[in-house]
N, C-alpha and C positions, 0 to 999 in steps of 0.2 A: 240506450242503444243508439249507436251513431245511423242505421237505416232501419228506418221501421218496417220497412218490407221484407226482408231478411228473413226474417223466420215464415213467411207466407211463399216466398220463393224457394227456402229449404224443404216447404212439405211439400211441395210441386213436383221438386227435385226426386224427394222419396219415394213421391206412385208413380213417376214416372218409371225411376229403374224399378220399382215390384212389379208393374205394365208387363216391362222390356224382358224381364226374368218369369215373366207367366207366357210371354209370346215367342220368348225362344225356347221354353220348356212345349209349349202347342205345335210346335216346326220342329220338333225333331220327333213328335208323336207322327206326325204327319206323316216325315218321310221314312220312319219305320214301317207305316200301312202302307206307303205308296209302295215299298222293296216288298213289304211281302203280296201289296195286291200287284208287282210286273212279275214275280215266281208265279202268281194262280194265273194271272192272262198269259202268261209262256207256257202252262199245263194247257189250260184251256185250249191256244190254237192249237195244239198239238194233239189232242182230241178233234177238235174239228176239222182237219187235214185228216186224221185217219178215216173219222164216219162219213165225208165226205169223199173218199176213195172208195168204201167198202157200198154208200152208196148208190155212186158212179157205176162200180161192177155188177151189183143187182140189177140196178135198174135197165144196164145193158146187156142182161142175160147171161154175162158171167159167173153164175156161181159153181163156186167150187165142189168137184163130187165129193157126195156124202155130205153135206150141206142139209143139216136138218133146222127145222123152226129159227131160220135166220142166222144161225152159227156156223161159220165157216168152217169146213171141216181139215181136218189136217190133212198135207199136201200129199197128193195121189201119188200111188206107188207108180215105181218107175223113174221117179224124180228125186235120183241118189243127191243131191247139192240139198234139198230142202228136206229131206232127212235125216241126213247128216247135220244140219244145222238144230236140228229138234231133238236132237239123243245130244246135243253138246249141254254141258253145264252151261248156265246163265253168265255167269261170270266168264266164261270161254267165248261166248256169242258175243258178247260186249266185247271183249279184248280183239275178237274175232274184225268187229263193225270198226273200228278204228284204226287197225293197220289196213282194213279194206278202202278206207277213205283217205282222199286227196289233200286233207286237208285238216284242220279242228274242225271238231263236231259236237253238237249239244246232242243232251238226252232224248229231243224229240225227234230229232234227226236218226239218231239210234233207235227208238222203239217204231219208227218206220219201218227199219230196213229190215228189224226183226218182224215184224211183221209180213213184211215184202217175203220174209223167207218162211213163211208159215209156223214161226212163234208167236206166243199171244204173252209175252211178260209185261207185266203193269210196267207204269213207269216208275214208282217209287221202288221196285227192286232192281232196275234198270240203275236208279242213280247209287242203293244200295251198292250193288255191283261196282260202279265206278268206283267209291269208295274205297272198295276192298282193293280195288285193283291197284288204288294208287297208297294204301297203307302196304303194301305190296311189292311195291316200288315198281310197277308195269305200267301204271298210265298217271299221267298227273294234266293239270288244265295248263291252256293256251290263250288265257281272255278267261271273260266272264260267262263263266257256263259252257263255256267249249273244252274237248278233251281230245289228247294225244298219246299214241302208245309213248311210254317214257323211253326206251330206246331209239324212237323219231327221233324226239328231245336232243337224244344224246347224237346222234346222226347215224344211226343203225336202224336199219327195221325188222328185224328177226322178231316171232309172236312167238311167247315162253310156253311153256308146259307147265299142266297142274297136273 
């Protein structure tokens, strides 16, 4: 053999890329946990904006009549807007919060305003809902996690009927 080192430098060669092919395999495990741990910290705040709302209004002596053991109670009669919003299908409520908004809007932002209006739909039916709506062909995304009625999209704002 014309370099004796040759074969000392080829086995160098070979743990290096099996390294290189175990640390790009570790980095893409990574950023798979990192995307689904920034989905549970965008649940998370959006959890902690509501219980931190709800107890904002306790603690200020807002609660809602009919308000038992800490459960807000559905919104007092007389208040035709937030009744109306609470006999709508879920799917209607969400199509409802999107043409109501200025803008794209994410799911947390949505299960706010349902709440603002005295629904209580989790948020997994909430994105449920989005779902449907855009198999549907009535709301599709604007960005990452944001949603728009699909006739915005299209430069209409008309809300459909179910």
């Amino acid at each position: 053999m014309r370099y004796p080192h040759v074969m000392e430098l080829k086995e160098a060669l070979t743990q290096q890329q099996a390294k290189q092919v175990r640390l790009r395999q570790m980095r893409e495990s990574v950023a798979a946990e990192l995307t689904r741990l920034e989905g549970e910290l965008e649940e998370v705040t959006a959890d902690v904006a509501v219980l931190s709302r709800l107890v904002a209004r306790y603690e200020g002596g807002i609660v809602p009549p009919g308000a038992q053991d800490g459960v807000p109670a559905l919104a007092p009669e007389g208040q035709a807007d937030a009744l109306d919003w609470q006999h709508l299908p879920r799917m209607q409520a969400v199509e409802r919060v999107l043409h109501e908004a200025s803008e794209p809007v994410g799911r947390p932002y949505i299960h706010q305003v349902l709440l603002d209006r005295g629904r209580d739909d989790p948020p997994d039916t909430i994105q449920a809902a989005l779902g449907h709506l855009k198999l549907k062909g009535r709301a599709t995304q604007s960005g990452r996690g944001l949603w728009i009625p699909l006739n915005r999209a299209n430069g209409a704002d008309t809300q459909g009927d179910d």
